[in-house]
N, C-alpha and C positions, 0 to 999 in steps of 0.2 A: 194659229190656224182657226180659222172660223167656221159657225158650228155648220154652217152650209157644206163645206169643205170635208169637215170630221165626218158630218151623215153620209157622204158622199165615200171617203175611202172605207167607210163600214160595210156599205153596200159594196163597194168590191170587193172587200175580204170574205163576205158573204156569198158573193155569187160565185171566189174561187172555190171554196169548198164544198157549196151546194153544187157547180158544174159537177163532180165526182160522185155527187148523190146520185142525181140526175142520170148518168150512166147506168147507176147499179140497179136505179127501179126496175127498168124492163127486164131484168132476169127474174124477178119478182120470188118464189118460192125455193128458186132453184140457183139462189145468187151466187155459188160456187159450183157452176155444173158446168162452165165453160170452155169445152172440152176440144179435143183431135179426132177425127172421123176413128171409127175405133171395128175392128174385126175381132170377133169373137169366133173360134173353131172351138167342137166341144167331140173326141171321138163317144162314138155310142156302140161301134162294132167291129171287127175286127175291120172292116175294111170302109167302114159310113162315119160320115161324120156332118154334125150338123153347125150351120153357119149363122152365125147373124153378124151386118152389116151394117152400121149407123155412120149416115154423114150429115154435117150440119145443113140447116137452113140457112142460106142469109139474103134477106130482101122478099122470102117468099122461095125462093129459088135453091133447089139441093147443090151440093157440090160435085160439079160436074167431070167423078169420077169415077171408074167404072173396073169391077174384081177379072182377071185374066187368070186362069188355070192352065197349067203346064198340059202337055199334053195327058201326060198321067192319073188326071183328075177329072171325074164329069160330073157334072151336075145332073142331079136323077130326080129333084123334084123342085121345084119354086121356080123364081122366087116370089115370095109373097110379101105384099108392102105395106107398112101402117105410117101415116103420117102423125108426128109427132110438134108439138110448137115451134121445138128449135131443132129436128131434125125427122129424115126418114130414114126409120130400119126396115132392113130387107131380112128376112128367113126363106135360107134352102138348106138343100140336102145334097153333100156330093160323096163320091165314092171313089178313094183311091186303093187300087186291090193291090200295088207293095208300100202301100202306108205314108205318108204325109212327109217322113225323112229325106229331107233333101231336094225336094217340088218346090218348085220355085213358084207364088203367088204377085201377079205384078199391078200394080195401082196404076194402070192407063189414064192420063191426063194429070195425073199427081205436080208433075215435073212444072207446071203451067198455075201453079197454086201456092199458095204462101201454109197450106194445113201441113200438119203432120198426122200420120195414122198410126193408133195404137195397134198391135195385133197382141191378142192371147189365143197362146193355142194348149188345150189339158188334153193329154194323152190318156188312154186306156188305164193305166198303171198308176194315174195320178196324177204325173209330170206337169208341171208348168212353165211355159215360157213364153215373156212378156217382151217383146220389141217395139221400138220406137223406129219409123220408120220417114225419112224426110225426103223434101221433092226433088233433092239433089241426087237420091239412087231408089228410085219407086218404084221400088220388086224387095221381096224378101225371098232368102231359102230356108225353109223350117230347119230347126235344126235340136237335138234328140239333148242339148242342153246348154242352157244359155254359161256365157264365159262367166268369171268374174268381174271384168271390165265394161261387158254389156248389161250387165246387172246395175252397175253402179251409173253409168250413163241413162240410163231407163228411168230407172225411182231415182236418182237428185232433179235431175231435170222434168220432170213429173212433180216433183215436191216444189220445186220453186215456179215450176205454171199455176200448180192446183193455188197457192199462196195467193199469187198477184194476179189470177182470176176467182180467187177467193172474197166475193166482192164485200162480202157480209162480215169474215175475220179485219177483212182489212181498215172495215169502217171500225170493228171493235178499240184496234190498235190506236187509229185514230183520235177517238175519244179517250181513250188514256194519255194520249200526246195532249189531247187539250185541258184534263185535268190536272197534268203535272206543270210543276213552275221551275222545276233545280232539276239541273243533266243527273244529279247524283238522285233523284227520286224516280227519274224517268227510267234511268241505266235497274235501280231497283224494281221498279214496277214491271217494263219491259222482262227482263229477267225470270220475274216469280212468273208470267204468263206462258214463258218459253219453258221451264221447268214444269211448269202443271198440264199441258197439255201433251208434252213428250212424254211423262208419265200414263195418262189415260190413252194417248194415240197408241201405247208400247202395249198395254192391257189389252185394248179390247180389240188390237190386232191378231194377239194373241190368242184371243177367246177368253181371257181369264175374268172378262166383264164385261158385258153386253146393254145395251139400254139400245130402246125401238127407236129410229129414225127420226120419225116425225115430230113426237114429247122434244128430243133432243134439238133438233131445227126451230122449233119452236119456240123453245130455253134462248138460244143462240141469239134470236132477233132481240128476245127478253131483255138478256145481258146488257145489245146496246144503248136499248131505249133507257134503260136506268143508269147507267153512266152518263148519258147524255141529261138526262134529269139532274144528276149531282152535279154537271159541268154548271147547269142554272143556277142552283144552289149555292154553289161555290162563290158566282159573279156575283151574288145576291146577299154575299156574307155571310152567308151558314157554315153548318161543320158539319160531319158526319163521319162514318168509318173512310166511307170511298173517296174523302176526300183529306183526311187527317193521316191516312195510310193506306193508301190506293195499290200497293202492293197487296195486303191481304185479297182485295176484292178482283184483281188480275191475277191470284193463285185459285179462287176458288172460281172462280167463269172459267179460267182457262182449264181446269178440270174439263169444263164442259165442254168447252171449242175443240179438247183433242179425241172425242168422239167422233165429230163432225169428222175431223182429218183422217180419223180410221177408216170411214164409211168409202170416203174416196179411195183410198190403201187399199181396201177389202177387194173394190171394183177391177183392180188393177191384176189382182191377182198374184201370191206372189211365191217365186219359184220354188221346189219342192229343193233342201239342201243348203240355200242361201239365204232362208227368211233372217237372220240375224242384220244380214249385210243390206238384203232389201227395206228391210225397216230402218234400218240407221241411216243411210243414204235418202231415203226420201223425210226423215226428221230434219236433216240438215240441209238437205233444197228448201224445206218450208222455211228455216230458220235463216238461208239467205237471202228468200225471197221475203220475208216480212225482214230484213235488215236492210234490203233495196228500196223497200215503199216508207220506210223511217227516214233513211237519209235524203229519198226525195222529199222529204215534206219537210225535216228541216230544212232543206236546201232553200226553198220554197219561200218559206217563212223569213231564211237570212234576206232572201233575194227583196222581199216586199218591205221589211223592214228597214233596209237601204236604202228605200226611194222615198216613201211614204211612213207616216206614223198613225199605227192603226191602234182605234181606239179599242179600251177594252168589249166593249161591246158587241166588238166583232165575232168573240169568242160566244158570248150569248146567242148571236143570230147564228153562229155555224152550230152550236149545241141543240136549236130546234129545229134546224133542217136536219141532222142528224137524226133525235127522235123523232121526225114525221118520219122517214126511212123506213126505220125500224120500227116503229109502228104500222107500216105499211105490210110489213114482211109479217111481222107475227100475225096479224088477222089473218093475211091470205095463207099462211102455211096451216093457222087454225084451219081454215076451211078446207084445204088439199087433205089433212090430214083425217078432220071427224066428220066431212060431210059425206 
């Protein structure tokens, strides 16, 4: 092959993996917020309760879909609108005087859309319950306590969105995949990362340890930019911890990434009775949705490696489109965070 030839498939291997970067910029600070139109109900009185509605942006344009109350229900004040980058939330105020049990709330034009809408709804007493609601049956009826089976459908399939619109976990994974060389260090590495984060997402769901958002989103981007550094290092002959036992440094990031995962879990809400089943279910969406984005990329990789023989190199040019990424993402989350 000739060196015309080699620079040539390098630059493909590079633009396959920079395409995926490319995606994840414009989520830019909030590169795992990629979300389902989402209904918040929150009671505040015996008979009022206050609403907030968020649906996505796309093109400029909100999702053209519109909240419907049973007769039982009235709206007494709003609504009122803030436009957001990637969405508009609405805030009202409606009033049902025999209480929310069993009203049927219906998503008008839902049917007509590929989204799904989350609804939480927190009762007076505490209660929580969390539905995932799709455009094949766009109405919900509240109800006074989610099954066990609605639970577990809810947070796995929640756990395995939040993952593989996780743009920033998933680039992490990534660069572990480019610094391992043997299935048996990958199967290792991978492993200590799934381990250390199910431990901290399990804590600080919990309450048993907390760290502020932004420090920790911050850290996140951190993470990948220095893996992507040691993938340089690596191609370049050096040694290091992260690359002599890349396990270690995928046990202690992943400490940090299952922060991240909580902060989504927290948003969620999770039902007052069955937090055991709701955390474990959404640990194991995430862990099949980062086992879905692994065997793609080996897939990937077998597929190119079949046609073409890509030179080492290629891994070096995918390692600094990676850290520009993540370099990209730390400053701006610096700036959302301390300005």
């Amino acid at each position: 092959m000739s060196r015309a030839v080699r620079m040539g498939v390098a630059a493909r291997g590079f633009l396959l993996v920079f395409a995926f970067l490319i995606l994840a910029v414009p989520f830019g600070a909030s590169a795992h917020e990629v979300r389902p139109a989402y209904l918040q109900i929150d009671q505040v009185g015996p008979a009022r309760f206050n609403v907030l509605w968020r649906t996505p942006m796309l093109s400029g344009m909100r999702l053209p879909v519109i909240l419907r109350y049973s007769d039982g229900i009235k709206v007494v004040a709003g609504p009122s609108e803030k436009q957001l980058p990637d969405s508009l939330v609405e805030r009202s105020i409606i009033d049902a005087p025999e209480g929310l049990i069993g009203e049927r709330i219906t998503f008008f034009g839902l049917q007509a859309s590929i989204t799904d809408v989350l609804v939480r709804v927190k009762l007076q007493d505490g209660t929580v319950t969390t539905t995932l609601v799709r455009p094949s049956e766009p109405w919900i009826e509240v109800q006074a306590k989610e099954s066990s089976f609605q639970v577990i459908k809810v947070f796995l399939v929640e756990g395995i969105e939040h993952i593989l619109f996780g743009f920033d976990h998933l680039l992490f994974v990534l660069a572990l995949m480019l610094i391992v060389r043997s299935t048996r260090t990958l199967l290792l590495t991978i492993t200590a990362f799934t381990v250390a984060h199910s431990i901290t997402l399990t804590f600080a769901t919990l309450g048993w340890v907390t760290l502020p958002s932004g420090p920790v989103e911050i850290m996140i981007a951190l993470s990948i930019a220095l893996v992507a550094a040691e993938i340089v290092a690596k191609e370049r002959g050096k040694t290091s911890l992260a690359i002599s036992a890349p396990w270690i440094v995928a046990f202690a990031f992943g400490l940090l990434h299952g922060f991240g995962f909580a902060g989504a879990l927290k948003n969620l809400g999770l039902p007052q009775g069955d937090i055991p089943l709701a955390l474990l279910c959404f640990n194991v969406g995430v862990e099949i949705g980062q086992l879905m984005f692994i065997a793609l990329i080996l897939a990937m990789a077998a597929l190119i490696r079949r046609f073409v023989k890509v030179p080492r190199r290629a891994l070096e040019f995918s390692a600094y489109g990676i850290g520009i990424v993540a370099a990209f993402w730390t400053v701006e989350r610096l700036h959302s965070t301390f300005a």
